[in-house]
PyMOL Python script that loads the backbone (N, CA, C, O; Angstrom):
from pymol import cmd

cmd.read_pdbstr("""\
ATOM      1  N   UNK A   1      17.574 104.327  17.922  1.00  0.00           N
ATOM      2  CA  UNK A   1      16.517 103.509  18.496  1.00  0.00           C
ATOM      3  C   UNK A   1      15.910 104.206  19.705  1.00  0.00           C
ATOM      4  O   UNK A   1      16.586 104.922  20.443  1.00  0.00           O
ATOM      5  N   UNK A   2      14.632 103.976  19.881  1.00  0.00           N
ATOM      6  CA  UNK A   2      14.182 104.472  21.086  1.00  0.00           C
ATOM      7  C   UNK A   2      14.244 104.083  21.789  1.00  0.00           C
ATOM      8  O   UNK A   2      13.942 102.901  21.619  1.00  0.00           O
ATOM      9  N   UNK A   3      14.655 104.423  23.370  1.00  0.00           N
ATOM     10  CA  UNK A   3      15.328 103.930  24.360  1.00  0.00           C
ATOM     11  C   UNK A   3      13.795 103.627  25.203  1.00  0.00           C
ATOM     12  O   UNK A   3      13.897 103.439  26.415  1.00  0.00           O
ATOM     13  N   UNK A   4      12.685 103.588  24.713  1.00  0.00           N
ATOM     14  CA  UNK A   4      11.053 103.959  25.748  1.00  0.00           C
ATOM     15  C   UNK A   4      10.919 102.395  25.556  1.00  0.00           C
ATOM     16  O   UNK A   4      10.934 101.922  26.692  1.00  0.00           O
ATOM     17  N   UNK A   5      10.795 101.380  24.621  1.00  0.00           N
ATOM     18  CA  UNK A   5       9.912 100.387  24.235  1.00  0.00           C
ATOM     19  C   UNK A   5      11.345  99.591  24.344  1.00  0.00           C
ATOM     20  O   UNK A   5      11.234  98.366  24.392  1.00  0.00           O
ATOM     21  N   UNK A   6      12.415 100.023  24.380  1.00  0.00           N
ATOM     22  CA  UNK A   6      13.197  99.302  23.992  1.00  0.00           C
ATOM     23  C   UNK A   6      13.553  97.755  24.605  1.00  0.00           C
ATOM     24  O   UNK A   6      13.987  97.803  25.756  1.00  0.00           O
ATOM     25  N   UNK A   7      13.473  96.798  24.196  1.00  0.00           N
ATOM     26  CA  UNK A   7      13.617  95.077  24.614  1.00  0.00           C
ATOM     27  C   UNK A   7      14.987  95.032  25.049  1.00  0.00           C
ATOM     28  O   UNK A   7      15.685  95.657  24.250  1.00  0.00           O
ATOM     29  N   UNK A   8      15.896  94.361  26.349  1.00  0.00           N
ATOM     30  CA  UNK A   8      17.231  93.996  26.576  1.00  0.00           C
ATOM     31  C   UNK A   8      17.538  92.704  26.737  1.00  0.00           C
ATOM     32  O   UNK A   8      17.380  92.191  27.844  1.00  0.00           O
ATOM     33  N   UNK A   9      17.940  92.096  25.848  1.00  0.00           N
ATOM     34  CA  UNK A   9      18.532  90.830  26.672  1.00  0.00           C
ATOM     35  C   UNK A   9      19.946  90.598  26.688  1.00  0.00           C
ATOM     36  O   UNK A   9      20.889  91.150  26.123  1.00  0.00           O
ATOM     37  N   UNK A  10      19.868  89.848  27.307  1.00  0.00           N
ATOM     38  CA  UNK A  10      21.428  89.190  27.141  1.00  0.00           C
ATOM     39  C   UNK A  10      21.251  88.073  27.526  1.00  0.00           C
ATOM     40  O   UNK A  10      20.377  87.578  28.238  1.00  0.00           O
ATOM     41  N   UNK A  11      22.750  87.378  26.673  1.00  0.00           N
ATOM     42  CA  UNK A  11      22.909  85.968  26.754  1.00  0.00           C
ATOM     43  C   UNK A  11      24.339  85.693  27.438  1.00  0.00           C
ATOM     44  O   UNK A  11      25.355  86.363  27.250  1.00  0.00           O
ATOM     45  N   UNK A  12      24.211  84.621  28.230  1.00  0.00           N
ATOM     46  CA  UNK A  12      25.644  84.747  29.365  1.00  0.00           C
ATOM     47  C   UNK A  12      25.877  82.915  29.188  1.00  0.00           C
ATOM     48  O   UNK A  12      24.862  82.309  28.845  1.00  0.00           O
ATOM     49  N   UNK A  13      26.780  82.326  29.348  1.00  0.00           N
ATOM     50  CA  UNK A  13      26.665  81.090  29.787  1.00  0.00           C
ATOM     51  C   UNK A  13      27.007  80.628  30.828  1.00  0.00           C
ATOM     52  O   UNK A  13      27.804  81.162  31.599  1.00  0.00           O
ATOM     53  N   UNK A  14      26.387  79.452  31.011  1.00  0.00           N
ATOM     54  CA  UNK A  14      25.959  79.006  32.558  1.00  0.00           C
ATOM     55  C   UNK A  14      27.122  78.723  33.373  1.00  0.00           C
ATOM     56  O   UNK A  14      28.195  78.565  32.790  1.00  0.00           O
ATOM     57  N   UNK A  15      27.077  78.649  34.448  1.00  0.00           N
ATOM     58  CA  UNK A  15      27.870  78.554  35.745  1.00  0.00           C
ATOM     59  C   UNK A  15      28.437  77.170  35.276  1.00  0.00           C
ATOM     60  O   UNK A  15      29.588  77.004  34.871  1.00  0.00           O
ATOM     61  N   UNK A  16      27.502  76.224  35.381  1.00  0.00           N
ATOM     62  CA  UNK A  16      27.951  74.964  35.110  1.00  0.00           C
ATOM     63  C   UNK A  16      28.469  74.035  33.527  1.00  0.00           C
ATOM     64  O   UNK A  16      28.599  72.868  33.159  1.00  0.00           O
ATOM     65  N   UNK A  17      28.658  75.629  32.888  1.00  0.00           N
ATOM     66  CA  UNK A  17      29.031  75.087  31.672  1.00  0.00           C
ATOM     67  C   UNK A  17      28.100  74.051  30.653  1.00  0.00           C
ATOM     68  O   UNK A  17      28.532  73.444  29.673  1.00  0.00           O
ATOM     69  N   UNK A  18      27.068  74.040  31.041  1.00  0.00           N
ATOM     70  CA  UNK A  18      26.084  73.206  30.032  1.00  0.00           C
ATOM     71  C   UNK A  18      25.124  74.658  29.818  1.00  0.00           C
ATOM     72  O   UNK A  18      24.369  75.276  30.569  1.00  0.00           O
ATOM     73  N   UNK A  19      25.596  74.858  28.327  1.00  0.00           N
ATOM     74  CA  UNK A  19      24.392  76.266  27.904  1.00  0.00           C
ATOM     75  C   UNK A  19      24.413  76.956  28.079  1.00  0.00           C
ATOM     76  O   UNK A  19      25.232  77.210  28.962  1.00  0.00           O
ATOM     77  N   UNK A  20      23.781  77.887  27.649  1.00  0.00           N
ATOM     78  CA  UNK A  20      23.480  79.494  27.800  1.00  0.00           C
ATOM     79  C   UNK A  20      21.945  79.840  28.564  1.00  0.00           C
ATOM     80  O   UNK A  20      20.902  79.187  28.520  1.00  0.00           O
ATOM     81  N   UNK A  21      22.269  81.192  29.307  1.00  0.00           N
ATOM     82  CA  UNK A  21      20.858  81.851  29.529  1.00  0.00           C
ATOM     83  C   UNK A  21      20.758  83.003  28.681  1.00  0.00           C
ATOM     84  O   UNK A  21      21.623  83.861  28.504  1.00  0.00           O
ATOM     85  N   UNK A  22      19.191  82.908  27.987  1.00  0.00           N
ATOM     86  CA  UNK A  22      18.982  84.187  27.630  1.00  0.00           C
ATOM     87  C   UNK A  22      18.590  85.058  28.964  1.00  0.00           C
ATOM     88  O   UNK A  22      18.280  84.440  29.983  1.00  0.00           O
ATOM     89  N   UNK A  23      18.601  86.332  28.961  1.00  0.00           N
ATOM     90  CA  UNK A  23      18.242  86.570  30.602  1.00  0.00           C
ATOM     91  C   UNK A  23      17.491  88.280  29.827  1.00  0.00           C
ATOM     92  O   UNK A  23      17.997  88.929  28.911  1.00  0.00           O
ATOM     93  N   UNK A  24      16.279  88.580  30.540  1.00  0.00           N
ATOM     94  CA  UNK A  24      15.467  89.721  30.190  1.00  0.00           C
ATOM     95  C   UNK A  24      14.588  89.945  31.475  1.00  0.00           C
ATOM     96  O   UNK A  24      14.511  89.208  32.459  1.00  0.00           O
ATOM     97  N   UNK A  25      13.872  91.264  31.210  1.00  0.00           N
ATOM     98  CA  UNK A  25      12.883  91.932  31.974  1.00  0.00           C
ATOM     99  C   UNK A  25      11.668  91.203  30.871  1.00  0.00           C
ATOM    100  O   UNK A  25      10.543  91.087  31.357  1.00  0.00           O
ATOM    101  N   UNK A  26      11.792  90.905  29.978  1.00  0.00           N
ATOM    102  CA  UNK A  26      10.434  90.776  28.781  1.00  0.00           C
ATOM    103  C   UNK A  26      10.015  89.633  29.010  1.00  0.00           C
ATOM    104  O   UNK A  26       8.803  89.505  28.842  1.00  0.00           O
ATOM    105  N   UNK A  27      10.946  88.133  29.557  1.00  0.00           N
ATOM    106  CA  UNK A  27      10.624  86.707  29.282  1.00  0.00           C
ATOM    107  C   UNK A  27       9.470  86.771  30.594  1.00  0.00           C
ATOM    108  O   UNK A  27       9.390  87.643  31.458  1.00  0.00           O
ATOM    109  N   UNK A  28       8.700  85.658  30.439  1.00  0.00           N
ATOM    110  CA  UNK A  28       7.936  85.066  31.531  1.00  0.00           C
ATOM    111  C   UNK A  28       8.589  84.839  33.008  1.00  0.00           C
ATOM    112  O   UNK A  28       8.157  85.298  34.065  1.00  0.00           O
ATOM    113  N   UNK A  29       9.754  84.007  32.816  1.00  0.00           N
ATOM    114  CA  UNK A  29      10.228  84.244  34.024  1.00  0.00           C
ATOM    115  C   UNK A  29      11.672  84.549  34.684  1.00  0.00           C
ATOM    116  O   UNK A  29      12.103  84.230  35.792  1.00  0.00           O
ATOM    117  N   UNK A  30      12.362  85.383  33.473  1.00  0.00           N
ATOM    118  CA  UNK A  30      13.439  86.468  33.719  1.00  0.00           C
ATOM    119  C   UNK A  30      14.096  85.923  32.878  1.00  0.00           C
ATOM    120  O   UNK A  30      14.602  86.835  32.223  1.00  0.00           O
ATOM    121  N   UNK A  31      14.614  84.353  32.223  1.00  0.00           N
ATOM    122  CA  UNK A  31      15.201  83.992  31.637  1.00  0.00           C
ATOM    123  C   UNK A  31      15.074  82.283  31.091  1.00  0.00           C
ATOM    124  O   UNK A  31      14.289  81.451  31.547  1.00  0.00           O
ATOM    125  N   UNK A  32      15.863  82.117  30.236  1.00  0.00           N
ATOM    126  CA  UNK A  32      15.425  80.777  29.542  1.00  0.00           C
ATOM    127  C   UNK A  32      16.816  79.771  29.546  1.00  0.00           C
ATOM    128  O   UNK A  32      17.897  80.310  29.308  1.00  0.00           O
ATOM    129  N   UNK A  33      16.779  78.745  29.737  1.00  0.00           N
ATOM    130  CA  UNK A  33      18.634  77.904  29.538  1.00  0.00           C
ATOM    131  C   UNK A  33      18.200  77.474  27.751  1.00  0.00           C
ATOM    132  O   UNK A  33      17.013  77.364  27.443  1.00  0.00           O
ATOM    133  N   UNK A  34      18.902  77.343  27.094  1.00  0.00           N
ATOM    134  CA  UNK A  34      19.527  76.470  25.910  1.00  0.00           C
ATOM    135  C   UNK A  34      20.971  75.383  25.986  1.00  0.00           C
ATOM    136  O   UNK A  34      22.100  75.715  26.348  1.00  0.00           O
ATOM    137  N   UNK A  35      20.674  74.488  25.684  1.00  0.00           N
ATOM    138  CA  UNK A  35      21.728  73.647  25.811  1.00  0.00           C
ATOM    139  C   UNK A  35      22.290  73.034  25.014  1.00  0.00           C
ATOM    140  O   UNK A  35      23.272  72.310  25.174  1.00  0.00           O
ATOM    141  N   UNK A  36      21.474  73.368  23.675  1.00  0.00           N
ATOM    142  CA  UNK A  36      22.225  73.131  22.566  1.00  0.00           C
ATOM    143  C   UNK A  36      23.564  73.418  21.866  1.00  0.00           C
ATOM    144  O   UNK A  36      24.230  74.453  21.891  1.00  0.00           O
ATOM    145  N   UNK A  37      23.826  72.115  21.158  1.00  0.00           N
ATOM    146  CA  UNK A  37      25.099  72.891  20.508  1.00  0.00           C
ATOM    147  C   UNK A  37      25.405  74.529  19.749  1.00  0.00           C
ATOM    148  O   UNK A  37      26.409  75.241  19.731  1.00  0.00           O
ATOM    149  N   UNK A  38      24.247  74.661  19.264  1.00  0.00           N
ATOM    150  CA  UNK A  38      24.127  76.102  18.785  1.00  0.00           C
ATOM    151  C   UNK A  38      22.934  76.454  19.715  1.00  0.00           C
ATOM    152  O   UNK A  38      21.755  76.520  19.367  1.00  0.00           O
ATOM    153  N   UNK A  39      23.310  76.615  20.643  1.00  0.00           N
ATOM    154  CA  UNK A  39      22.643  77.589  21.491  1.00  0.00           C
ATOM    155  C   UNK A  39      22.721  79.228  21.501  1.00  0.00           C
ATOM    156  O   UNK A  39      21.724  79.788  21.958  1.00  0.00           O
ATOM    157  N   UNK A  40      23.852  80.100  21.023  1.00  0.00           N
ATOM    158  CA  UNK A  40      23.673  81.121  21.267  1.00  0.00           C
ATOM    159  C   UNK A  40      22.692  81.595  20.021  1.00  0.00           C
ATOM    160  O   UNK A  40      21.728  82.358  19.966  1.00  0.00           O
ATOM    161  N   UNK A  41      23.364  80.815  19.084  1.00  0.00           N
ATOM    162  CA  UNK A  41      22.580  81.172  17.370  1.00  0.00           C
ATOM    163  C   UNK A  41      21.029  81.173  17.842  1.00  0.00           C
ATOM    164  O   UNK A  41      20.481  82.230  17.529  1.00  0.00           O
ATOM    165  N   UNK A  42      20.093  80.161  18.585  1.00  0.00           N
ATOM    166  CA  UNK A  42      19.110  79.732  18.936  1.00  0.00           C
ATOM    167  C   UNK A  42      18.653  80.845  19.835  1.00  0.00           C
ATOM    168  O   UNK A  42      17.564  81.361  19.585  1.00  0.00           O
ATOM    169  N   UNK A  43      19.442  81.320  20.968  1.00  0.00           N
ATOM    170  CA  UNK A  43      18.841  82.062  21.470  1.00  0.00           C
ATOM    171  C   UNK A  43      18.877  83.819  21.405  1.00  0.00           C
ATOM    172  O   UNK A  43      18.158  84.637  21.980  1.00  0.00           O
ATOM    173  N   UNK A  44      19.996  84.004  20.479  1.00  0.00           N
ATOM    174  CA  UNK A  44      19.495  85.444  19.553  1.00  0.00           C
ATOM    175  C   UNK A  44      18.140  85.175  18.996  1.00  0.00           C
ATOM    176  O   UNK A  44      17.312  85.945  19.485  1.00  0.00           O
ATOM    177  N   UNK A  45      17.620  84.298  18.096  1.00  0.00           N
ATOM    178  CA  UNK A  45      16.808  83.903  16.851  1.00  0.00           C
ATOM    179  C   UNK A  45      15.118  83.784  17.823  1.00  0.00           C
ATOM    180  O   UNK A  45      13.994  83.954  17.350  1.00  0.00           O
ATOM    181  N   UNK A  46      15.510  83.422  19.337  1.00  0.00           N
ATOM    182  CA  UNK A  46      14.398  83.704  20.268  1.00  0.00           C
ATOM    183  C   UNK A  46      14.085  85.274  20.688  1.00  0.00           C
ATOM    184  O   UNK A  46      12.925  85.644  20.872  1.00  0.00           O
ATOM    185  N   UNK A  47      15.153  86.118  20.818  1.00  0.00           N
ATOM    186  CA  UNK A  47      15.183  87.105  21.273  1.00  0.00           C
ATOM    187  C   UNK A  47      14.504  87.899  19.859  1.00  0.00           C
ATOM    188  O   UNK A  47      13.436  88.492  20.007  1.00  0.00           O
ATOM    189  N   UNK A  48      14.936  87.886  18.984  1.00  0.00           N
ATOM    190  CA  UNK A  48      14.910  88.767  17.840  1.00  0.00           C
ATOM    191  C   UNK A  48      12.918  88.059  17.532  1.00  0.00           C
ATOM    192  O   UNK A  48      12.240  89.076  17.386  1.00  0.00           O
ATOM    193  N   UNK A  49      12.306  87.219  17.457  1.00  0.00           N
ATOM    194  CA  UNK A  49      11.510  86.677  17.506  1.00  0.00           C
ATOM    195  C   UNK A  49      10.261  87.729  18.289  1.00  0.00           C
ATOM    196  O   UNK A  49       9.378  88.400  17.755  1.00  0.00           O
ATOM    197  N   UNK A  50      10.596  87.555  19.706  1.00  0.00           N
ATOM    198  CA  UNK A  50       9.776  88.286  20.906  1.00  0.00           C
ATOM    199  C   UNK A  50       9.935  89.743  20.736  1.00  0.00           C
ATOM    200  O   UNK A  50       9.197  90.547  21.305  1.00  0.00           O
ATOM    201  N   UNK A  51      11.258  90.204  19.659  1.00  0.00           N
ATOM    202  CA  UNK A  51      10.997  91.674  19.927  1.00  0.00           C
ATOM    203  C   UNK A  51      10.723  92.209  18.493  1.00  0.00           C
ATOM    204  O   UNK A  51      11.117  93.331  18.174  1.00  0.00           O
ATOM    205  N   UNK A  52       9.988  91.334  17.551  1.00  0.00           N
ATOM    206  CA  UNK A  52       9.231  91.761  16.407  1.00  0.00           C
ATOM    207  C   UNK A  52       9.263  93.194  16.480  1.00  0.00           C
ATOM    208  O   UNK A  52       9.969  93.908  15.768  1.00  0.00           O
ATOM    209  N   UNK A  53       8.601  93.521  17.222  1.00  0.00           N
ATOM    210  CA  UNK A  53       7.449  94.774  16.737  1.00  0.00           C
ATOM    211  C   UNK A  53       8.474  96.063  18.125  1.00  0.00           C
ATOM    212  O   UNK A  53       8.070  97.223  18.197  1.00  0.00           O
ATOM    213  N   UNK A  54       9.487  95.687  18.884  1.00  0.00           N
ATOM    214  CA  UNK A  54       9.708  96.946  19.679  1.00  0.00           C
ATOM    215  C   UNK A  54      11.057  96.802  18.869  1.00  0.00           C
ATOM    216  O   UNK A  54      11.330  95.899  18.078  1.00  0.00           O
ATOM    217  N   UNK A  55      12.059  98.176  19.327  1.00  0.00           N
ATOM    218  CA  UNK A  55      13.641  97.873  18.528  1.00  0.00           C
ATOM    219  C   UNK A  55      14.556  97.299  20.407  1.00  0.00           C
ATOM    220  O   UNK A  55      14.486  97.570  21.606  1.00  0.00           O
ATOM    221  N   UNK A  56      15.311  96.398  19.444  1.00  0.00           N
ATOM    222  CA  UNK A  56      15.781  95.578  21.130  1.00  0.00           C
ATOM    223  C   UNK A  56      17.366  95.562  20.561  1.00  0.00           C
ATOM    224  O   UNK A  56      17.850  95.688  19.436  1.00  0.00           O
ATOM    225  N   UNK A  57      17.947  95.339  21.942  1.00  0.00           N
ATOM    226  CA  UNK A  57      19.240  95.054  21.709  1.00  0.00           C
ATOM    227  C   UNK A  57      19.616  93.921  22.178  1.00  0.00           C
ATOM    228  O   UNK A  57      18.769  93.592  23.009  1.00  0.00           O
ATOM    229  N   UNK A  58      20.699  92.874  22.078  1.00  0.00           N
ATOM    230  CA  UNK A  58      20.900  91.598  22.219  1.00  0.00           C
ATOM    231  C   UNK A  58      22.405  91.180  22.505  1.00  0.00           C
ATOM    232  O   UNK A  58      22.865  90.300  21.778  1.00  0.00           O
ATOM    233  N   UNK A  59      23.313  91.785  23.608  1.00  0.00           N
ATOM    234  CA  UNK A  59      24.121  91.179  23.847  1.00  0.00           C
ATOM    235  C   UNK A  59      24.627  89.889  24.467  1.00  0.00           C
ATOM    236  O   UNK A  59      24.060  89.258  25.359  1.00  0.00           O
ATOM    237  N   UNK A  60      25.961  89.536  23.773  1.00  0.00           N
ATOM    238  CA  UNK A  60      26.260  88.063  23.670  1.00  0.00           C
ATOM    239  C   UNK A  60      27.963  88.621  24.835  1.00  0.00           C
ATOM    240  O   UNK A  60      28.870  89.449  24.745  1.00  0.00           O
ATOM    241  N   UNK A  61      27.563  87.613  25.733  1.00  0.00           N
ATOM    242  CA  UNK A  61      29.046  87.525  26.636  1.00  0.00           C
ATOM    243  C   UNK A  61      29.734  86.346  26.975  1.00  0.00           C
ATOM    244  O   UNK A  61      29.140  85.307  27.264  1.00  0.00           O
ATOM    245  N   UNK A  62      30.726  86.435  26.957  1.00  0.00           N
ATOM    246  CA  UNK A  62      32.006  85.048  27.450  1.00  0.00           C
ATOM    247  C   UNK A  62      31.855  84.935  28.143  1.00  0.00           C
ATOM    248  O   UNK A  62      31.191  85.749  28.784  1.00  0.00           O
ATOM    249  N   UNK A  63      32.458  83.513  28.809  1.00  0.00           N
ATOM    250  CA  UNK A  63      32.690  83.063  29.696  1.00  0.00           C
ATOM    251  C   UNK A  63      33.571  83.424  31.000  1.00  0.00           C
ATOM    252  O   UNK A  63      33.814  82.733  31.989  1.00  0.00           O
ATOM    253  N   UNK A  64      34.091  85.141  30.569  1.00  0.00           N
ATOM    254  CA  UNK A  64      34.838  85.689  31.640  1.00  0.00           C
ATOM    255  C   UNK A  64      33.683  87.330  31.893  1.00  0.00           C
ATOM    256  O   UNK A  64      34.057  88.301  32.550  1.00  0.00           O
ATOM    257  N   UNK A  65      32.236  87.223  31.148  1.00  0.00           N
ATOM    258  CA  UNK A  65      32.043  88.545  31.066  1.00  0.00           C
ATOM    259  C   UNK A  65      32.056  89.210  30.325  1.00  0.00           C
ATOM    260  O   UNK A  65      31.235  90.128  30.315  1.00  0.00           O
ATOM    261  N   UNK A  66      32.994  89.068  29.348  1.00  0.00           N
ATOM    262  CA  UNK A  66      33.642  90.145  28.451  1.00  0.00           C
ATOM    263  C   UNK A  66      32.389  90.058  27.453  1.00  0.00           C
ATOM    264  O   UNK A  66      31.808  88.974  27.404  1.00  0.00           O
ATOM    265  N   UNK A  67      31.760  91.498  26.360  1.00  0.00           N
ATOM    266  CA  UNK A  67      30.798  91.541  25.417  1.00  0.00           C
ATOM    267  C   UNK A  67      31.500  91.085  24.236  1.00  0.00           C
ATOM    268  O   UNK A  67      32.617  91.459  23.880  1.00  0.00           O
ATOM    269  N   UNK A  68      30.787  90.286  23.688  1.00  0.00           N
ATOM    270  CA  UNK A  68      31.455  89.767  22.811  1.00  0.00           C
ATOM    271  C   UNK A  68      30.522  89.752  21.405  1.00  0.00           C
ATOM    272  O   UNK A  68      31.004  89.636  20.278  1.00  0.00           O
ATOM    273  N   UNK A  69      29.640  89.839  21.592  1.00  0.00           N
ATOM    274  CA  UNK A  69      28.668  90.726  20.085  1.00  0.00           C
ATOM    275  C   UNK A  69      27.236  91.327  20.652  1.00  0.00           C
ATOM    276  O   UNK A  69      26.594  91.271  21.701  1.00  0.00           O
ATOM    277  N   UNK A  70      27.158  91.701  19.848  1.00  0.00           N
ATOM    278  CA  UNK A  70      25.627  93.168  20.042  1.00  0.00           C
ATOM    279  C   UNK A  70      25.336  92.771  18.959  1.00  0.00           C
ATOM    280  O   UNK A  70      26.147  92.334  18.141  1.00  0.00           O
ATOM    281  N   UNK A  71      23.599  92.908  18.726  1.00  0.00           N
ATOM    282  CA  UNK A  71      22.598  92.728  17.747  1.00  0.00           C
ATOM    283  C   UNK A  71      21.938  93.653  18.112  1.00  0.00           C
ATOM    284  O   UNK A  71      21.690  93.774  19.311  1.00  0.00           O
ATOM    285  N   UNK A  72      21.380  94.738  17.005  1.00  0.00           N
ATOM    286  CA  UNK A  72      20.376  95.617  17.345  1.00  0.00           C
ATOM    287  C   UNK A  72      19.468  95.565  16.542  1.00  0.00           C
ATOM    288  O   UNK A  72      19.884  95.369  15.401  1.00  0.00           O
ATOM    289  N   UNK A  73      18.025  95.686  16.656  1.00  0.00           N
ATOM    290  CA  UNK A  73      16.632  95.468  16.409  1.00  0.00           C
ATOM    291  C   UNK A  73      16.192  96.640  16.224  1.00  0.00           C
ATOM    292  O   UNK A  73      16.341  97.430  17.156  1.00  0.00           O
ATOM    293  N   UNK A  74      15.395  97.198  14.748  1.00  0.00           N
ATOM    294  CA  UNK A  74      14.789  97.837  14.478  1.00  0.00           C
ATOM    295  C   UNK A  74      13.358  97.304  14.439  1.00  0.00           C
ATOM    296  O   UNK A  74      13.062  96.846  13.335  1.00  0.00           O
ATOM    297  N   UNK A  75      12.238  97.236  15.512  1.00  0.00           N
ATOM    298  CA  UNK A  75      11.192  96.814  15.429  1.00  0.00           C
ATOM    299  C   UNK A  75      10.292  97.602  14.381  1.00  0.00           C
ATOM    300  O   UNK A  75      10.294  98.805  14.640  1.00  0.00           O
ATOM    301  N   UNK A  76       9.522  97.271  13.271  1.00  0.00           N
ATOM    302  CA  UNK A  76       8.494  97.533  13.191  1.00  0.00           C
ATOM    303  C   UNK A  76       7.854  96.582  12.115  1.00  0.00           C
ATOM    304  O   UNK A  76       8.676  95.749  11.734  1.00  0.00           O
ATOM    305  N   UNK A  77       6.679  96.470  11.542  1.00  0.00           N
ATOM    306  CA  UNK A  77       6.035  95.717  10.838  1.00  0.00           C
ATOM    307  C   UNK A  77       5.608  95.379   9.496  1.00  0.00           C
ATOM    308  O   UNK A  77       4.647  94.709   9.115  1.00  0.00           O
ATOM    309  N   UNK A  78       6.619  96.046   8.789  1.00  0.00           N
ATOM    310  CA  UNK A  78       7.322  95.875   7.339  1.00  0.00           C
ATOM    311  C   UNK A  78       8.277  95.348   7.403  1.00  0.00           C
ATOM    312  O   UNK A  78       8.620  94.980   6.280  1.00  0.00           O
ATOM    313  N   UNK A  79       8.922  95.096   8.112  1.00  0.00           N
ATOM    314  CA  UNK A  79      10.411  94.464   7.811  1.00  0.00           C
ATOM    315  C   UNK A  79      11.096  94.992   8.698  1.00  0.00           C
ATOM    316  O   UNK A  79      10.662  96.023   9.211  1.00  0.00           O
ATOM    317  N   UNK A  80      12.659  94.311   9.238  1.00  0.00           N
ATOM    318  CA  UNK A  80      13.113  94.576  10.267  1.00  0.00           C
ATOM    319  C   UNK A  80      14.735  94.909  10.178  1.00  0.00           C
ATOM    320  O   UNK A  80      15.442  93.974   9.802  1.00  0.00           O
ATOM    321  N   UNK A  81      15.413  96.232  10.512  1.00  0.00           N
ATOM    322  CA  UNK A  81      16.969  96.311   9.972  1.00  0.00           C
ATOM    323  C   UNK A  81      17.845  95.485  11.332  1.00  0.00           C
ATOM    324  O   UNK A  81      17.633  95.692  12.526  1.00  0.00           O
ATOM    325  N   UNK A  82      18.608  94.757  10.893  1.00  0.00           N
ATOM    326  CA  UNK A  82      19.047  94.228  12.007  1.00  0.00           C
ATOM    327  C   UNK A  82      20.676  94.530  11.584  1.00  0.00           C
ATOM    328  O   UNK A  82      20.991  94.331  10.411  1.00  0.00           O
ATOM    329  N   UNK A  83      21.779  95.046  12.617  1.00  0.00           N
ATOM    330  CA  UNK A  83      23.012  95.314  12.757  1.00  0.00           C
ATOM    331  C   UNK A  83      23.700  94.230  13.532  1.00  0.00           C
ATOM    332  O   UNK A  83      23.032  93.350  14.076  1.00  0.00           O
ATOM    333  N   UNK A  84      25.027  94.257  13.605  1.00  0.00           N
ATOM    334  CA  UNK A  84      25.036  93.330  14.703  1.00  0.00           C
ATOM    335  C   UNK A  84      26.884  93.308  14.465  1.00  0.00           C
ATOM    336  O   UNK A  84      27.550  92.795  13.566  1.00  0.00           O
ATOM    337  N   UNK A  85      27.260  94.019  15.567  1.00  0.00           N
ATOM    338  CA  UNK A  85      29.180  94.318  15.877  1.00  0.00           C
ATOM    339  C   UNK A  85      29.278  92.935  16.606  1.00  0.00           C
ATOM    340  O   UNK A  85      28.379  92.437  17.284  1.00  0.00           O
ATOM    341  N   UNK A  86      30.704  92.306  16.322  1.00  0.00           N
ATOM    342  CA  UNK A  86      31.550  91.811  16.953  1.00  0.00           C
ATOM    343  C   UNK A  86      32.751  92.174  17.326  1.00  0.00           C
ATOM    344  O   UNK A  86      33.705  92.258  16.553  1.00  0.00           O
ATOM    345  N   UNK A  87      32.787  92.433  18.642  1.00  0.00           N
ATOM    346  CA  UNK A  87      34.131  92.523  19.190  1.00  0.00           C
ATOM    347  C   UNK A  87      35.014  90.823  19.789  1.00  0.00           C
ATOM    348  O   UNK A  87      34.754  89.791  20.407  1.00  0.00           O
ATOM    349  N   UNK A  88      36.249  91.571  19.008  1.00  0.00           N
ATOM    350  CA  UNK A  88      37.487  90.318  19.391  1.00  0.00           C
ATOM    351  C   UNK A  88      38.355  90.541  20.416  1.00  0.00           C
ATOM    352  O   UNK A  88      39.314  91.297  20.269  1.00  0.00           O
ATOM    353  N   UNK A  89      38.167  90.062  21.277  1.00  0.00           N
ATOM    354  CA  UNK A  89      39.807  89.811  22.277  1.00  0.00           C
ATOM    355  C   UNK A  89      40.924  89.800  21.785  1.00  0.00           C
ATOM    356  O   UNK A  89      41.196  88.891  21.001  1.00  0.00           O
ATOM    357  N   UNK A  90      41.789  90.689  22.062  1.00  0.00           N
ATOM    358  CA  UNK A  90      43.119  91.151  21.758  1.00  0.00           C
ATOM    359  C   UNK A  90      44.406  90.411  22.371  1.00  0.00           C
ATOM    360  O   UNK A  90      45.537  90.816  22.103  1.00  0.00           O
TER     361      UNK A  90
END
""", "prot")
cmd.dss("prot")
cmd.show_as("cartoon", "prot")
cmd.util.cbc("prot")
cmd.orient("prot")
């Protein structure tokens, strides 16, 4: 992927335990809350959305920090390859 265009977000959950932030340089205003029960599902499906057309990456973290899955984005406008590792706590 090219590292020039490339989209970052990440998703962390909140201090106060209600939801997740997506958090970026790309959003309007650095980041978004979800508070849904499937919130992280929701806010990959936002991320992957906004980065149509660049290739982005999309990490997902616990509640201690720890990375806990990566999604990577092949942007372009035929169709889009999407990967996506999960790592487990040992």
């Amino acid at each position: 992927m090219s590292t020039l265009a490339m989209h970052r977000y990440e998703i962390r959950l909140r201090e106060d335990r209600h939801g997740v932030d997506l958090i970026s340089e790309i959003l309007p205003f650095g980041w978004l809350w979800y508070g849904e029960p499937n919130a992280v599902s929701n806010a990959t499906s936002y991320a992957k959305l906004c980065s149509c057309s660049h290739d982005a990456v999309i990490r997902v973290y616990d509640e201690a920090g720890n990375l806990i899955e990566t999604h990577e984005e092949g942007g372009d406008s035929t169709g889009r390859a999407m990967s996506m590792s999960k790592r487990r706590r040992s």
